[in-house]
N, C-alpha and C positions, 0 to 999 in steps of 0.2 A: 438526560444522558446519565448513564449507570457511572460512579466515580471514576469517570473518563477525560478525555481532552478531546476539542475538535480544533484544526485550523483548516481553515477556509479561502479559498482566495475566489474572486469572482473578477471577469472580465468581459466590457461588453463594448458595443459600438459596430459601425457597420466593416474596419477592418480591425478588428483586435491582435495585438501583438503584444501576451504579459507572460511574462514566467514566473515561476518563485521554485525556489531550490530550499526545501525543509533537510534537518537532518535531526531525528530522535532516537537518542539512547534508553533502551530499554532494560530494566533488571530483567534477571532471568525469574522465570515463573509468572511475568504477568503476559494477560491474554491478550493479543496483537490483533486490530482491526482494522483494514485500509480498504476505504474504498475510494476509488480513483475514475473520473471521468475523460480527461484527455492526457494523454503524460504517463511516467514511465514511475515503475516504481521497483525498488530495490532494498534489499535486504538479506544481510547476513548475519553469522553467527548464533541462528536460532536454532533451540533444539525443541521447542514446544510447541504445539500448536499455535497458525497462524492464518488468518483471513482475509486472504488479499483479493480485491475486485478491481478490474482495469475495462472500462467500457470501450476506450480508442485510445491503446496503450500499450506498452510492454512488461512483463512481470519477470523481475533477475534475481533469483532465489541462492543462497550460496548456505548450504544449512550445517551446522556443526555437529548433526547427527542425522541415521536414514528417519524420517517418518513414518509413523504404518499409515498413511494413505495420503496421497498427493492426488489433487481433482484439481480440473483444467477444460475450461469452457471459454468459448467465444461469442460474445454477447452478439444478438442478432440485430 
């Protein structure tokens, strides 16, 4: 990983029932990368570019400035 951070959680068994609730504050000007498999992911107060992936999830963007381009796909 490029001087980055990962957190991870994994959950497994024949009825899984885990959560975890992260919250990371970010300076402004570093580059944001989330990618997300089941679960909801959220984020405000950004004005930079930012790379959020939610495979079976929701994505709640609340931005401190417009973007020049917002892209939005739903994974098959």
């Amino acid at each position: 990983m490029d001087a980055g951070h990962l957190l991870r959680m994994t959950c497994s068994g024949v009825v899984a029932d885990c959560s975890a609730r992260h919250r990371i504050e970010v300076p402004r000007g570093v580059r944001v990368k989330v990618e997300d498999r089941d679960g909801s992911v959220r984020a405000h107060g950004f004005a930079d570019a930012l790379d959020i992936r939610s495979d079976d999830g929701s994505v709640h963007l609340e931005l401190s400035a417009v973007p020049d381009l917002v892209v939005t796909a739903k994974s098959q």
